[in-house]
C-alpha positions as CSV (number, residue, x, y, z in Angstrom):
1,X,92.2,116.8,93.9
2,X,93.8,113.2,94.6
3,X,93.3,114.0,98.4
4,X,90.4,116.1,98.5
5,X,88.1,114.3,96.3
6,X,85.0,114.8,98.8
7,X,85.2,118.5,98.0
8,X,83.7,120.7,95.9
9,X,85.6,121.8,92.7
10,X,86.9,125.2,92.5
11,X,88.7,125.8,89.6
12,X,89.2,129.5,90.2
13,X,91.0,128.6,93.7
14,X,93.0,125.7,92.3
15,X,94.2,128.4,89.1
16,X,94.9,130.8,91.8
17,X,97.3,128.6,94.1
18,X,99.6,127.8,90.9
19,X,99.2,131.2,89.7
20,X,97.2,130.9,86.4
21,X,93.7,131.6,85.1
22,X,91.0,129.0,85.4
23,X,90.7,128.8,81.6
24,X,94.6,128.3,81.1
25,X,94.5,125.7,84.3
26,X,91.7,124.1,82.4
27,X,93.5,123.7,79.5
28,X,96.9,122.5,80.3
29,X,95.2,120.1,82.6
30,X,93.5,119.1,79.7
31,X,96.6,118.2,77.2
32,X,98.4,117.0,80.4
33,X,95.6,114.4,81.9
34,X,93.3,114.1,78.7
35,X,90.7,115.2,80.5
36,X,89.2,118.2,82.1
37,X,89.8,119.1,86.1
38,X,86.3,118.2,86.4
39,X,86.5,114.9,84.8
40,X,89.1,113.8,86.5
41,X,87.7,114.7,89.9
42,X,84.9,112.8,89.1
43,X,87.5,109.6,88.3
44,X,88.8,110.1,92.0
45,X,85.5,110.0,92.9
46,X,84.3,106.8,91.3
47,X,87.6,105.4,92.2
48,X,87.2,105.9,95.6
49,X,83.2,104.7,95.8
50,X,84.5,101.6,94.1
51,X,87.1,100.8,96.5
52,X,84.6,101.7,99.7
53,X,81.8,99.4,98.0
54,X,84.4,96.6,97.5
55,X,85.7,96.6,101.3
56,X,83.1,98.1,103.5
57,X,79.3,97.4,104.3
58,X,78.3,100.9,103.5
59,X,75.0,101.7,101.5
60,X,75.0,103.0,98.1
61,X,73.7,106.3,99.7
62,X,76.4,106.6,102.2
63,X,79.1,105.4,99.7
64,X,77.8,108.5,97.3
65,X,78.1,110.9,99.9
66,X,81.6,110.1,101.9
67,X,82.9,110.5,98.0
68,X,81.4,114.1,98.0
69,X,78.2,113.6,95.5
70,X,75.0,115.2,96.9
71,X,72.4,113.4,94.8
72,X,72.2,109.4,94.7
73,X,71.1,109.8,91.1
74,X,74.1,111.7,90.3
75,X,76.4,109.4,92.1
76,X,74.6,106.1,90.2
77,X,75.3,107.7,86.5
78,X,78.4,108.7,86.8
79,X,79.3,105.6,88.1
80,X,77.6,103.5,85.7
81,X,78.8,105.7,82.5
82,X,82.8,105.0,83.9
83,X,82.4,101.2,85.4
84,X,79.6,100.0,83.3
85,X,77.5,99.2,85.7
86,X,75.3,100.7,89.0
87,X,76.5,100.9,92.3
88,X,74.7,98.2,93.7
89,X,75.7,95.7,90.9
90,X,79.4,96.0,90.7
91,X,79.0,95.8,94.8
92,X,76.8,92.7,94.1
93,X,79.8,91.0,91.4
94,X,82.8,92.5,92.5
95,X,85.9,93.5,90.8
96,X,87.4,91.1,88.6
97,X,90.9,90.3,90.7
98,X,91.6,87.2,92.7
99,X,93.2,87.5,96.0
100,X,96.8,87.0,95.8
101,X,97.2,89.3,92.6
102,X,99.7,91.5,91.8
103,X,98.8,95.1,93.0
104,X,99.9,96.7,90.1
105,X,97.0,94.3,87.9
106,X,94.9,94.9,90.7
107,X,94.7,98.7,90.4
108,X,94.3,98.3,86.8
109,X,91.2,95.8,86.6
110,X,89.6,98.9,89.1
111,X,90.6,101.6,87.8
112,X,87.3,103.0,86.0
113,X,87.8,103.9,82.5
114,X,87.3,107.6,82.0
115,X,89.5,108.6,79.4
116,X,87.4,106.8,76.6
117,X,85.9,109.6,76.7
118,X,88.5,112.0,75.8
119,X,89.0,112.5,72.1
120,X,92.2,110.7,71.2
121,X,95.3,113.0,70.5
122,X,97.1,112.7,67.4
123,X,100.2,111.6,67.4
124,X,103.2,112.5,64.7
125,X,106.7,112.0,64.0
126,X,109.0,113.9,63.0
C-alpha cells in the first residue's frame, strides 16, 4: 500500500497474496497499525498530497488525482479531517519545519495525524 497508494484498494487481493481472508487481513491489520487497511491507505494518500503541495506547483485538482482520489471533494475532506486544514491552505502556510531541520522532526511535523481516530488500546501489566 506504501508504494501503490494511487491505486484502488482491494482488500480481497491483498488477503489473497498473504494467504488469509479479507476479514482476518482486516483485523490483524487493525491490532498491528491501529487502523483499518483503508484508513491507512488513505494516510499514504494524504501523506503523499502533502508532500506534492509542499514541493511542486500542482493544482489542488491534480494533486488529488496523482494521489489516486477521483472526486476533489473527497480529496479536500479527507485531507482537512487528518491535517486540519484544506488543501489550498496548508499549501498557502506550509508545513511548520525550517530548512536545515533534522529529517527525522521533519517527517514528524508532516506526518498527518490519523490514528486519533483509532480508539486507544488498553494497555496492562502483568
Amino acid at each position: 500500500m506504501d508504494r501503490e497508494y494511487a491505486r484502488p484498494l482491494d482488500i480481497p487481493s491483498l488477503a489473497s497474496d498473504v494467504h488469509l481472508s479479507a476479514g482476518h487481513l482486516s483485523r490483524q491489520f487493525l491490532l498491528a497499525y491501529g487502523e483499518t487497511p483503508y484508513a491507512y491507505l488513505m494516510t499514504r494518500r494524504v501523506e503523499r498530497a502533502m508532500s506534492l503541495l509542499r514541493t511542486t506547483d500542482a493544482s489542488v485538482t491534480d494533486v488529488s488525482i496523482a494521489v489516486g482520489y477521483q472526486s476533489l471533494g473527497t480529496f479536500s475532506t479527507r485531507f482537512t479531517e487528518l491535517v486540519g486544514v484544506p488543501p489550498s491552505v496548508y499549501r498557502e502556510r506550509g508545513a511548520p519545519f525550517r530548512p536545515g531541520m533534522a529529517p527525522c522532526l521533519v517527517r514528524q511535523l508532516t506526518r498527518p495525524v490519523r490514528n486519533r481516530e483509532a480508539p486507544p488500546r488498553p494497555t496492562t501489566l502483568t
